[in-house]
PDB file of N, CA, C and O in Angstrom:
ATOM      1  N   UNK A   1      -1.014  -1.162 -10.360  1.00  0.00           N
ATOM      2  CA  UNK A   1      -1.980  -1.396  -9.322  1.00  0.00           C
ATOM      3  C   UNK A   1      -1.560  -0.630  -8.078  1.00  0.00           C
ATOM      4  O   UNK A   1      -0.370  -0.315  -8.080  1.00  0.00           O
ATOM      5  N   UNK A   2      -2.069  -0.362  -7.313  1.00  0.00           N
ATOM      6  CA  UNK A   2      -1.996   0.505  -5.950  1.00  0.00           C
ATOM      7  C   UNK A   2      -2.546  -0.339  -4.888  1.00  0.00           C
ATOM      8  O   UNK A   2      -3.595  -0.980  -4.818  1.00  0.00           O
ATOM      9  N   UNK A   3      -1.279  -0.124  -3.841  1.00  0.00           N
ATOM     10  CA  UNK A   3      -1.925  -1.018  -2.863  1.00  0.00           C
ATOM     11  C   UNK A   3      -2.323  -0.302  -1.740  1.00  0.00           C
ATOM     12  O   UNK A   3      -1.698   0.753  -1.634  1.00  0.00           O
ATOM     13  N   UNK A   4      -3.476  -0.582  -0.504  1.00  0.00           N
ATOM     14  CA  UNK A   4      -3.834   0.434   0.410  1.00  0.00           C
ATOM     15  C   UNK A   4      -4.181  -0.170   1.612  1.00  0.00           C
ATOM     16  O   UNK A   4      -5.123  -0.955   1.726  1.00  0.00           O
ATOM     17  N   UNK A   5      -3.439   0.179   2.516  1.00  0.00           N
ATOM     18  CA  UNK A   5      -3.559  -0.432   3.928  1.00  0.00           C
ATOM     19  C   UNK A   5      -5.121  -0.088   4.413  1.00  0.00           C
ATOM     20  O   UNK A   5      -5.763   0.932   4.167  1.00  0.00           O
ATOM     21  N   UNK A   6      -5.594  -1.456   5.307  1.00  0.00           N
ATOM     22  CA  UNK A   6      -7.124  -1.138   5.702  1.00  0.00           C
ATOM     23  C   UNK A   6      -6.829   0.438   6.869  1.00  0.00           C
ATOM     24  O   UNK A   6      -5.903   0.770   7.609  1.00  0.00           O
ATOM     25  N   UNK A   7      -8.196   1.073   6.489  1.00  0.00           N
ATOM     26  CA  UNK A   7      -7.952   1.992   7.254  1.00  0.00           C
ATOM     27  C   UNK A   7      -7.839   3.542   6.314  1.00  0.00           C
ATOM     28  O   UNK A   7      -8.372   4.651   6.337  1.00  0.00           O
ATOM     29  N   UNK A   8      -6.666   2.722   5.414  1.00  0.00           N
ATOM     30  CA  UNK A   8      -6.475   4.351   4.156  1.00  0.00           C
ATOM     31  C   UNK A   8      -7.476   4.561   3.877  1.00  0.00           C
ATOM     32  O   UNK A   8      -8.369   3.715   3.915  1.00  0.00           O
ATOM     33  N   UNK A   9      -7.670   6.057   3.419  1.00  0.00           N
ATOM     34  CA  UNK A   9      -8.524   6.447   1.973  1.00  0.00           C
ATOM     35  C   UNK A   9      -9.088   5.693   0.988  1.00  0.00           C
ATOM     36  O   UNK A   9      -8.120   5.272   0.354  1.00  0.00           O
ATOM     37  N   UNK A  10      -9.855   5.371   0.601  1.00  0.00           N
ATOM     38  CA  UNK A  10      -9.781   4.195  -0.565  1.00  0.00           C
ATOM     39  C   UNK A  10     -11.240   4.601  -1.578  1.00  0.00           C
ATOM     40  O   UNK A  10     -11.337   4.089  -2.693  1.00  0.00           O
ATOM     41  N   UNK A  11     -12.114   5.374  -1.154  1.00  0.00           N
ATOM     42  CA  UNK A  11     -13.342   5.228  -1.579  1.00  0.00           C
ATOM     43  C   UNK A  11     -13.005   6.260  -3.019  1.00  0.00           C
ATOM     44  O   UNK A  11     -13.544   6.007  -4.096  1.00  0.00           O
ATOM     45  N   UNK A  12     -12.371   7.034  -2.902  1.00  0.00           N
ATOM     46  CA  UNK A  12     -12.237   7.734  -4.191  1.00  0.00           C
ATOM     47  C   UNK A  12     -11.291   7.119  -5.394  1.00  0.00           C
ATOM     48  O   UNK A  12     -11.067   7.651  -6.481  1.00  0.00           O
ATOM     49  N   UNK A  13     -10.827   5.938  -4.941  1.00  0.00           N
ATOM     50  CA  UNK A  13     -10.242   4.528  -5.849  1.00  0.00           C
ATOM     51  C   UNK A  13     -11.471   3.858  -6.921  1.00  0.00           C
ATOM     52  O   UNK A  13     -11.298   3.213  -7.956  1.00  0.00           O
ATOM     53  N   UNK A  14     -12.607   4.225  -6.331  1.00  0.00           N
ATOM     54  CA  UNK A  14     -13.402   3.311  -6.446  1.00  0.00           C
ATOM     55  C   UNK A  14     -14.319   3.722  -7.722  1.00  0.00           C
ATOM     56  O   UNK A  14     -14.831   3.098  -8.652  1.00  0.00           O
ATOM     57  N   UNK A  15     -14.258   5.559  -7.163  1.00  0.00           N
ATOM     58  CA  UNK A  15     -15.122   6.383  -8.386  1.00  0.00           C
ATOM     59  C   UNK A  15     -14.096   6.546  -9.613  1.00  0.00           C
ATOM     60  O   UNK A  15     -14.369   6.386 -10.803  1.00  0.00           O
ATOM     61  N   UNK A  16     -12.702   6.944  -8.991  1.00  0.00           N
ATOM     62  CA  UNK A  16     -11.676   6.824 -10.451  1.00  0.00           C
ATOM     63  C   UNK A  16     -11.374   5.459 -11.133  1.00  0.00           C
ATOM     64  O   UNK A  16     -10.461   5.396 -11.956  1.00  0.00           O
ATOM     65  N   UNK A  17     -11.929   4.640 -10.896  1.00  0.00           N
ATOM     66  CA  UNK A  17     -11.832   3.446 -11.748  1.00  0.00           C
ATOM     67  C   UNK A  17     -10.258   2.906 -11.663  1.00  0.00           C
ATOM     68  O   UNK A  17      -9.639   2.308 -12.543  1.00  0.00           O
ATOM     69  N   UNK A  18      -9.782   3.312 -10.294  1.00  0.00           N
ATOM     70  CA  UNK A  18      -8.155   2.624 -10.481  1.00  0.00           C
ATOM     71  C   UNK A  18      -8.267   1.349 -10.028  1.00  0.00           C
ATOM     72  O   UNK A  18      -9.129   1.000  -9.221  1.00  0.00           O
ATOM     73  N   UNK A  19      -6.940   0.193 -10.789  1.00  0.00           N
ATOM     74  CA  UNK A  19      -7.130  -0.725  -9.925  1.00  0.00           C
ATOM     75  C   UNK A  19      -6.338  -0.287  -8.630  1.00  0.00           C
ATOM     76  O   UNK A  19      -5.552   0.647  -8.473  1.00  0.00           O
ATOM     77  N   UNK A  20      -6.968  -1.641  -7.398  1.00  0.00           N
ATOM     78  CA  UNK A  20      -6.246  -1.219  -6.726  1.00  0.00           C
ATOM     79  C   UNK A  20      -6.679  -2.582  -5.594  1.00  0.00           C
ATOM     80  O   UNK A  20      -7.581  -3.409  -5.736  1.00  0.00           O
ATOM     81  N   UNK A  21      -5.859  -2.471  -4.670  1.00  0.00           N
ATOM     82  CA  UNK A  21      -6.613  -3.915  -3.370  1.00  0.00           C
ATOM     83  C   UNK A  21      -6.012  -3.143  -1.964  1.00  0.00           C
ATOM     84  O   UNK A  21      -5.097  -2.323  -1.888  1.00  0.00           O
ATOM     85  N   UNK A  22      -6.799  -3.666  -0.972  1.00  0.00           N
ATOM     86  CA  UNK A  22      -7.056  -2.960   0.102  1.00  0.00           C
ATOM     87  C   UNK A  22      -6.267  -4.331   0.716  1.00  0.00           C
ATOM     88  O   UNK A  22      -6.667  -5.446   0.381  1.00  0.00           O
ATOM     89  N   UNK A  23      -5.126  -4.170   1.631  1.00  0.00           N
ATOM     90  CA  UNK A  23      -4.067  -5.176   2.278  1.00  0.00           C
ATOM     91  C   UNK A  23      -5.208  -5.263   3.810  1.00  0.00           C
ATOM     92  O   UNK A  23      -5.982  -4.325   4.003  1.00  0.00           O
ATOM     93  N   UNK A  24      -5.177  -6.332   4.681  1.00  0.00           N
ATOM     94  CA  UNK A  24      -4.937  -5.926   6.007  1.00  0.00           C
ATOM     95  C   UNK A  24      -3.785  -6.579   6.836  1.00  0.00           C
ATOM     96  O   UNK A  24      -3.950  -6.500   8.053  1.00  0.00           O
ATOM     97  N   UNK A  25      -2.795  -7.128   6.465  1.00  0.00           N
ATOM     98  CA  UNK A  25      -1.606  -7.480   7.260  1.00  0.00           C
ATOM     99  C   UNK A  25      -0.635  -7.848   6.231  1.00  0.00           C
ATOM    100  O   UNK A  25      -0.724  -7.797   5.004  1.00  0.00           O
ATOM    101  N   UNK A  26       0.577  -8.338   7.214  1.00  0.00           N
ATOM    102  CA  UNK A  26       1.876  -7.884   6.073  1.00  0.00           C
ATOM    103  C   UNK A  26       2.072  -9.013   5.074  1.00  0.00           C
ATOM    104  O   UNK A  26       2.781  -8.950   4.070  1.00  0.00           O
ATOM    105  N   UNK A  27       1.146 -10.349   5.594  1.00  0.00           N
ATOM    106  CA  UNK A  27       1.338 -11.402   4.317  1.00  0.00           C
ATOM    107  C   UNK A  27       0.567 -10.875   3.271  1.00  0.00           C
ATOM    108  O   UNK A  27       1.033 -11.060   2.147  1.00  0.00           O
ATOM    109  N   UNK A  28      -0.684 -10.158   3.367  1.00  0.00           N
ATOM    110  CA  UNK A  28      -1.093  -9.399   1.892  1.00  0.00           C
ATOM    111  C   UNK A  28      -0.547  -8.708   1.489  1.00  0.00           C
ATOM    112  O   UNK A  28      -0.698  -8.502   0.284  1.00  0.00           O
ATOM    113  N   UNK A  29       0.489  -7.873   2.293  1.00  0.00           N
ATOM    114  CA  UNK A  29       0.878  -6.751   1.580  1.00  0.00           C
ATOM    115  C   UNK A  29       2.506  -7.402   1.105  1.00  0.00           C
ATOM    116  O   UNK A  29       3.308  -6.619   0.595  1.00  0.00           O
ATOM    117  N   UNK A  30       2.893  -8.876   1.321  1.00  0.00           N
ATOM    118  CA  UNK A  30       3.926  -9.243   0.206  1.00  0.00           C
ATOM    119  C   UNK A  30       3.003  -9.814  -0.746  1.00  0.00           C
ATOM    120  O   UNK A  30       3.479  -9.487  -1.833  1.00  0.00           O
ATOM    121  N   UNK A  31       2.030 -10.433  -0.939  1.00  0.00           N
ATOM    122  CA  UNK A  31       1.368 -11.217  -1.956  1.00  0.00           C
ATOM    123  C   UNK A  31       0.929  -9.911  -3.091  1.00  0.00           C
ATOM    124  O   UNK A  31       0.823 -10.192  -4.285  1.00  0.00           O
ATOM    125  N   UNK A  32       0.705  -8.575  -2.632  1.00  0.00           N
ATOM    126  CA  UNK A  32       0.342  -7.998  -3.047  1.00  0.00           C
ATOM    127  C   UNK A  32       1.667  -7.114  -4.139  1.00  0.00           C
ATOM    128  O   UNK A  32       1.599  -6.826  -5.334  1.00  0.00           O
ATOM    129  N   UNK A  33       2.692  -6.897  -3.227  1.00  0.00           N
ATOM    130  CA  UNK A  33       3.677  -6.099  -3.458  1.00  0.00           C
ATOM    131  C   UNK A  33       4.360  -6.475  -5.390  1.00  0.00           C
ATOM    132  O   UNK A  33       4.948  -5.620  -6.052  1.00  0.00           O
ATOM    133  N   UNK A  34       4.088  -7.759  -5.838  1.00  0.00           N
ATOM    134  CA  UNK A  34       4.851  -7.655  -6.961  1.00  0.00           C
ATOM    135  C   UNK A  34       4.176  -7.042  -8.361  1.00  0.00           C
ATOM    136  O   UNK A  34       4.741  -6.860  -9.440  1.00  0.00           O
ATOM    137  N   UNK A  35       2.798  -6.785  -7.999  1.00  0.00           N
ATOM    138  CA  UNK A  35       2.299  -5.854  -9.423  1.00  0.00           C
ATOM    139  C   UNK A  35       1.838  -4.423  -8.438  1.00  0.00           C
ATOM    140  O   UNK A  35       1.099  -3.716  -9.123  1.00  0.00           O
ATOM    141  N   UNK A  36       2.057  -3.858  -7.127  1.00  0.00           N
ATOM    142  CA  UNK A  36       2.300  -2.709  -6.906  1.00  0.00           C
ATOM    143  C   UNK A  36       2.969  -1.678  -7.712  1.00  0.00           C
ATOM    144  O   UNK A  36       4.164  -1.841  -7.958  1.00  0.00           O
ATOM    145  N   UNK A  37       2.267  -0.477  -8.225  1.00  0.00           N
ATOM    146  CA  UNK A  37       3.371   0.834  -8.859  1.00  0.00           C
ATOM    147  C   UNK A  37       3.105   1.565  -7.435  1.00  0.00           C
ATOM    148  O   UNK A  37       4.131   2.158  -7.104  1.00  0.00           O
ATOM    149  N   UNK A  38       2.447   1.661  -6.834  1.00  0.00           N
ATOM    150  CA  UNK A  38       2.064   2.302  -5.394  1.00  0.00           C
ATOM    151  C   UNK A  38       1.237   2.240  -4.517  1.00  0.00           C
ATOM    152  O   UNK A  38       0.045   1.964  -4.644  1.00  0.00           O
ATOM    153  N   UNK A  39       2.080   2.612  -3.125  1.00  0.00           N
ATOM    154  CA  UNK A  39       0.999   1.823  -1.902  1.00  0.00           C
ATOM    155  C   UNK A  39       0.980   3.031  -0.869  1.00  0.00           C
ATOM    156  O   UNK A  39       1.879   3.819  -0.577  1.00  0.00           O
ATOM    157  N   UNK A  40      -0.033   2.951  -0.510  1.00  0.00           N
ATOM    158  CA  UNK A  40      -0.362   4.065   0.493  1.00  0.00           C
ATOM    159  C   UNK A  40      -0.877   2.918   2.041  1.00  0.00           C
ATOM    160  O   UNK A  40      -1.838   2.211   2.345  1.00  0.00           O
ATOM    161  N   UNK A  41       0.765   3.423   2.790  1.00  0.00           N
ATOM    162  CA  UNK A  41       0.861   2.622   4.469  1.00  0.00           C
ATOM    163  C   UNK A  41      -0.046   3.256   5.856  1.00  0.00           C
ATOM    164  O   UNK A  41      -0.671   4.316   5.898  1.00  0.00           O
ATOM    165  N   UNK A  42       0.126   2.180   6.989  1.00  0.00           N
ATOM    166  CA  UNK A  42      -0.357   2.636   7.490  1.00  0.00           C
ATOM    167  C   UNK A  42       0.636   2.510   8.615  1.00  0.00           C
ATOM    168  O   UNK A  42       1.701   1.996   8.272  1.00  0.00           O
ATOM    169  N   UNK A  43       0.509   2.941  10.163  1.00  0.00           N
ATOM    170  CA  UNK A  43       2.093   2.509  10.837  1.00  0.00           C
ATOM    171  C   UNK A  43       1.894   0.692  10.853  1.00  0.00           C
ATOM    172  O   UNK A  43       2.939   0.042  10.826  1.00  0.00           O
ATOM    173  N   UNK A  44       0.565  -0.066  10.896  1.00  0.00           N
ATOM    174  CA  UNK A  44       0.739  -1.420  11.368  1.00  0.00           C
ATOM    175  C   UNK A  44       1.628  -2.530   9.932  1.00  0.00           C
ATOM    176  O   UNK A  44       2.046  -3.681  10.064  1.00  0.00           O
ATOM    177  N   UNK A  45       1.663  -1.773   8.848  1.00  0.00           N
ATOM    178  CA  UNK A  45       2.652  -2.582   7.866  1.00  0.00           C
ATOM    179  C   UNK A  45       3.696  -1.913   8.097  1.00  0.00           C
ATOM    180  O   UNK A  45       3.690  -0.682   8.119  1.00  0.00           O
ATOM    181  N   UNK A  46       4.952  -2.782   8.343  1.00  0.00           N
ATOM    182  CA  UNK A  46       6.581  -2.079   7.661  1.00  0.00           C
ATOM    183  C   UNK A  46       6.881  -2.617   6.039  1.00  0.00           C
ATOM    184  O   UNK A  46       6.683  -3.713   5.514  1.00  0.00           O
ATOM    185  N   UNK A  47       7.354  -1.545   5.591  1.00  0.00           N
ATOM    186  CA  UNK A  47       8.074  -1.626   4.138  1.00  0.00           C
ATOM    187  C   UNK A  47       9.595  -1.738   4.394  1.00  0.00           C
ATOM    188  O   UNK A  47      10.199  -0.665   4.424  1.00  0.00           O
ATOM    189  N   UNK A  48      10.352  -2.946   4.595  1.00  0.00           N
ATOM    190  CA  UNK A  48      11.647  -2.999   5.078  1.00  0.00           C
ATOM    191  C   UNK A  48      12.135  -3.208   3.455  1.00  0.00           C
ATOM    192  O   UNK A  48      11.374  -2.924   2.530  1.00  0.00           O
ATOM    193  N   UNK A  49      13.748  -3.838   3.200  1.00  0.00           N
ATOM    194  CA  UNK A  49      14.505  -4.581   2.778  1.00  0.00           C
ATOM    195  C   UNK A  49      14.117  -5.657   1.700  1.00  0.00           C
ATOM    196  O   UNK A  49      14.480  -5.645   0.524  1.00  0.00           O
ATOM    197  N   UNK A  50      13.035  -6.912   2.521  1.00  0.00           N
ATOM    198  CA  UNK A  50      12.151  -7.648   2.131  1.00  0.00           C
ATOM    199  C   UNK A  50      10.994  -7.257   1.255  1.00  0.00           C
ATOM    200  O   UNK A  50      10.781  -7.670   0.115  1.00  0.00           O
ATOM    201  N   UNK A  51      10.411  -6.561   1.818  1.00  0.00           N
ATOM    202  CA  UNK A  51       9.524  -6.026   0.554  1.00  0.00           C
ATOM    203  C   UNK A  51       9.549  -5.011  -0.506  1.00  0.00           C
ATOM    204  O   UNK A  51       8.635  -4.932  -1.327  1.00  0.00           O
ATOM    205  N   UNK A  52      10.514  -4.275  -0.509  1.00  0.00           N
ATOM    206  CA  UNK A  52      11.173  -3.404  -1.138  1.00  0.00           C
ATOM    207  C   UNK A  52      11.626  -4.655  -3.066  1.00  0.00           C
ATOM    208  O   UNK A  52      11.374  -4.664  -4.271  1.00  0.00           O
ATOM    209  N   UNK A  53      12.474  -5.515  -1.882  1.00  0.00           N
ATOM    210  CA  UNK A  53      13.011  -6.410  -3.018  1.00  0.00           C
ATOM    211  C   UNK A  53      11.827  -7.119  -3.801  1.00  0.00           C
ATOM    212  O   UNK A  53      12.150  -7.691  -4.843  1.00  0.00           O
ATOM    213  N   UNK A  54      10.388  -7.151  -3.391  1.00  0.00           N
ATOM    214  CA  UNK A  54       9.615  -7.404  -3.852  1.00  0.00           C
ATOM    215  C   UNK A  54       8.356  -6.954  -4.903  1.00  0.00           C
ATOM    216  O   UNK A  54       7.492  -7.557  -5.540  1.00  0.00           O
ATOM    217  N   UNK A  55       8.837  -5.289  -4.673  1.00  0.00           N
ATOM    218  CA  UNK A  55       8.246  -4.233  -5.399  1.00  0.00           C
ATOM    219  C   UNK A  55       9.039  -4.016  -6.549  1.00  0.00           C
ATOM    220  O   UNK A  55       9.612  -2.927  -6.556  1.00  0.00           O
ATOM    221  N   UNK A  56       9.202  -4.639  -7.374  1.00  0.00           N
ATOM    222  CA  UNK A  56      10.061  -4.078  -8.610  1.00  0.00           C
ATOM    223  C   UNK A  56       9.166  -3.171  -9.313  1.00  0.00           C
ATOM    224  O   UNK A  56       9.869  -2.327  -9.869  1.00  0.00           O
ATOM    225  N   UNK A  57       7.728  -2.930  -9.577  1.00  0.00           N
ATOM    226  CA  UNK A  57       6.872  -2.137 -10.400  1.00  0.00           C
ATOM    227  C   UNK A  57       6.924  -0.758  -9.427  1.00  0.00           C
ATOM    228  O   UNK A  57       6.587   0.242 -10.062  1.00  0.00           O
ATOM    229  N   UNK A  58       7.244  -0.519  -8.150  1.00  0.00           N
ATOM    230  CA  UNK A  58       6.880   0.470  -7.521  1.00  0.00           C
ATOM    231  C   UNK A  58       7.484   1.731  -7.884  1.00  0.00           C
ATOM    232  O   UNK A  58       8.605   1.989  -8.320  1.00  0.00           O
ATOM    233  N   UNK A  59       6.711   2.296  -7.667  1.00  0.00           N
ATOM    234  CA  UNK A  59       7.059   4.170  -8.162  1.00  0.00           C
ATOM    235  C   UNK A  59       6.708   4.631  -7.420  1.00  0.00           C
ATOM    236  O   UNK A  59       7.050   5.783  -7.690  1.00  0.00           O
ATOM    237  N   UNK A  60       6.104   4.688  -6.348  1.00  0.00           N
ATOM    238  CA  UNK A  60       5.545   5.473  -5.165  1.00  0.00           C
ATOM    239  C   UNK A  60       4.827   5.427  -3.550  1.00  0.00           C
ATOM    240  O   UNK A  60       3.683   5.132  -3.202  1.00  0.00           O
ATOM    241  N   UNK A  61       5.718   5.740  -2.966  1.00  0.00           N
ATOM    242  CA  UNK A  61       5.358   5.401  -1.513  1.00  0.00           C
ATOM    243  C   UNK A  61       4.723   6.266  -0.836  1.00  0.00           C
ATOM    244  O   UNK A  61       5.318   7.344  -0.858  1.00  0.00           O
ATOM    245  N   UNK A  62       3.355   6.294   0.029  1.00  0.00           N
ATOM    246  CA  UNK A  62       2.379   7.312   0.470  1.00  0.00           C
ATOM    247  C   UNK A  62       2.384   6.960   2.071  1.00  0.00           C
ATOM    248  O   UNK A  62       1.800   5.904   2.313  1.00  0.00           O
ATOM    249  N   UNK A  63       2.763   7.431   2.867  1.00  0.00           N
ATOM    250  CA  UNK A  63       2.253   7.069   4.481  1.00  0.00           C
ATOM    251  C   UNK A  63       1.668   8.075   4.688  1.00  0.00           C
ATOM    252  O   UNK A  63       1.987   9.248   4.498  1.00  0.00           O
ATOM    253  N   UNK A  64       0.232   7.333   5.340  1.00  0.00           N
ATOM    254  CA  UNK A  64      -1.396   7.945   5.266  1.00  0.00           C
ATOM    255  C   UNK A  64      -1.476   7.991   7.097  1.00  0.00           C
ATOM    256  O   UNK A  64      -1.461   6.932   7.725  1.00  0.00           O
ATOM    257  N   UNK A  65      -1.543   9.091   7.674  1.00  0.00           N
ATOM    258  CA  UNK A  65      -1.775   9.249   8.946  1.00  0.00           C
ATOM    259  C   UNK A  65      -1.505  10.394   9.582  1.00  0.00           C
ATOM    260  O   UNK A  65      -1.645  11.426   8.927  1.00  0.00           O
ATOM    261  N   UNK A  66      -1.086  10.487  10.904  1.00  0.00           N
ATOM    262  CA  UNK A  66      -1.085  11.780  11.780  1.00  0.00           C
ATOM    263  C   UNK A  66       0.139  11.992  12.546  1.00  0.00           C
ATOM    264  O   UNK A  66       0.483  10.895  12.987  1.00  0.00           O
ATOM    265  N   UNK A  67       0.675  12.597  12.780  1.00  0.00           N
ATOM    266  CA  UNK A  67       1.716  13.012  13.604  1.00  0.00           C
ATOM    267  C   UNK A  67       0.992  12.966  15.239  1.00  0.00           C
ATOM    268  O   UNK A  67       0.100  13.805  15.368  1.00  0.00           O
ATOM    269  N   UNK A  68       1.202  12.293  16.207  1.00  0.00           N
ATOM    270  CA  UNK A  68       1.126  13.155  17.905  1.00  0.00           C
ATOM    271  C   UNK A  68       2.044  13.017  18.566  1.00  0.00           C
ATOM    272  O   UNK A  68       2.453  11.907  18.905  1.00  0.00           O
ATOM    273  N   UNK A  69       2.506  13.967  18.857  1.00  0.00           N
ATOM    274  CA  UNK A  69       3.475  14.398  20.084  1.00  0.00           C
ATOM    275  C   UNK A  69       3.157  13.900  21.195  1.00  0.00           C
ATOM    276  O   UNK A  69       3.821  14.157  22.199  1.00  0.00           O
TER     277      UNK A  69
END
């Protein structure tokens, strides 16, 4: 399953038939985290320690955004 902070990309989830759930704060995104293989962040979730230990399926980490100086 793939998890995706509100805000990400998500609509082309929808035509590829992946599963997947759209988080908006960090208690979804632990409820979410234990059938995660990958999550695409946004800066308002942290992926610390804690949820790390909670991702055992994960294979892939995506941070979705912009650089400004």
């Amino acid at each position: 399953m793939l998890v995706i902070a509100r805000g990400a990309p998500s609509w082309f989830f929808d035509e590829l038939n992946i599963e997947h759930v759209i988080v908006n704060d960090q208690r979804e995104l632990l409820d979410a985290l234990p059938n995660a293989e990958a999550i695409i962040l946004r800066s308002f979730l942290k992926l610390g320690r804690e949820e790390l230990d909670l991702a055992r399926k994960l294979r892939l980490i995506i941070r979705a955004g912009v650089g400004l100086d």
